[in-house]
N, C-alpha and C positions, 0 to 999 in steps of 0.2 A: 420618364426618367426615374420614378420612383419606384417603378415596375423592376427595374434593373437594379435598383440599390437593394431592394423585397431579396432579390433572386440570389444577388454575391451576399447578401447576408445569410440565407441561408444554408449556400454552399459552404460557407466560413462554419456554420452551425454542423454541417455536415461531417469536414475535415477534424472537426474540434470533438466527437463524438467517436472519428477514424483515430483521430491520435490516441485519445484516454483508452483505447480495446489494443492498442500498439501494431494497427495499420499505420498504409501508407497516407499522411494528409494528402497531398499531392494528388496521388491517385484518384481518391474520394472525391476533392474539389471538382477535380474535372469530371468525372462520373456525373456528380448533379450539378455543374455547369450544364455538358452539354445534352444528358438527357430530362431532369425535370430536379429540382433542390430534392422533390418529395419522393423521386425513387431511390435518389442518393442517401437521403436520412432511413429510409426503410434497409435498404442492404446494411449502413454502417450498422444501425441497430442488430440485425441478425446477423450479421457475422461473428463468429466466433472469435474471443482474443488471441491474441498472441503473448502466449502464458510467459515466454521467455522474456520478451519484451517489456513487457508490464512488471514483473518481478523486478528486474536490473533495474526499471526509474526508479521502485520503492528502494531497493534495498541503497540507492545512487542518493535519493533522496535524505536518506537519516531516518525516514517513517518508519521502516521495516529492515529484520534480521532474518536470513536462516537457521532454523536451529541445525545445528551440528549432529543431533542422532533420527531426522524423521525429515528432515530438510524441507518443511514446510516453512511458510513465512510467517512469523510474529512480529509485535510490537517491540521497537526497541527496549522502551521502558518492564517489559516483561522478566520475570523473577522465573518464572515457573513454564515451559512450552501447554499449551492448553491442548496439544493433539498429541502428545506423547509420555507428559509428564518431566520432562529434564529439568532438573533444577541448575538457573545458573549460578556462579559464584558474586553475590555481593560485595561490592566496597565496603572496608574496613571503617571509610574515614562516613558514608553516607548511612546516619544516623535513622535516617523515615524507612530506609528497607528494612534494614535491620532490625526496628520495631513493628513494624507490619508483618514479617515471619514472625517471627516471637509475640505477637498480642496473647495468644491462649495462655500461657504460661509466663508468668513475669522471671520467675524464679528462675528458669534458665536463661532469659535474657540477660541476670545481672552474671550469673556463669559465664554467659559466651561471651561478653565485652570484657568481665576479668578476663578471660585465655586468650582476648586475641587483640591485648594491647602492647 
């Protein structure tokens, strides 16, 4: 009995390994169901993602944005794309961006908050 709770737990491990690369669970489960949990965990590991798939949970999730001129995925909280350079636009009202661009220079920080209230 134990032998078989080992085995669906590892097909579970298996599927769960298929979904986060954005295969099919389903598929996977059965794969190391009915051939061995440990050929089933060896493919899910080498297969390759499904770049499409994986992207839409991030971008689904709130994690992760496209940027608009290089359309790789960033961090939503990102100011700056780290692969292409694009600066996005700041809230007016979100005072910590606004000072984290401007630390080098204070002097224009107090210019840009006069101009853009």
């Amino acid at each position: 009995m134990e032998y078989v709770l080992v085995w669906i737990a590892l097909c579970v491990v298996t599927a769960v390994i298929a979904n986060n690369k954005g295969r099919s669970v389903v598929g996977f489960f059965c794969l190391s169901f009915l051939l061995s949990p440990l050929v089933g965990i060896i493919a899910a590991l080498v297969i390759s993602p499904d770049i499409e798939k994986v992207e839409k949970k991030q971008i689904s999730s709130g994690d992760s944005k496209k940027c608009p001129k290089c359309a790789e995925l960033i961090k939503v909280e990102a100011i700056v794309c780290r692969f292409c350079s694009y600066e996005y636009e700041t809230e007016k009202n979100n005072d910590t961006s606004i000072k984290s661009t401007h630390q080098k220079n204070p002097e224009n920080l107090q210019e840009w908050m006069e101009r853009n209230k």
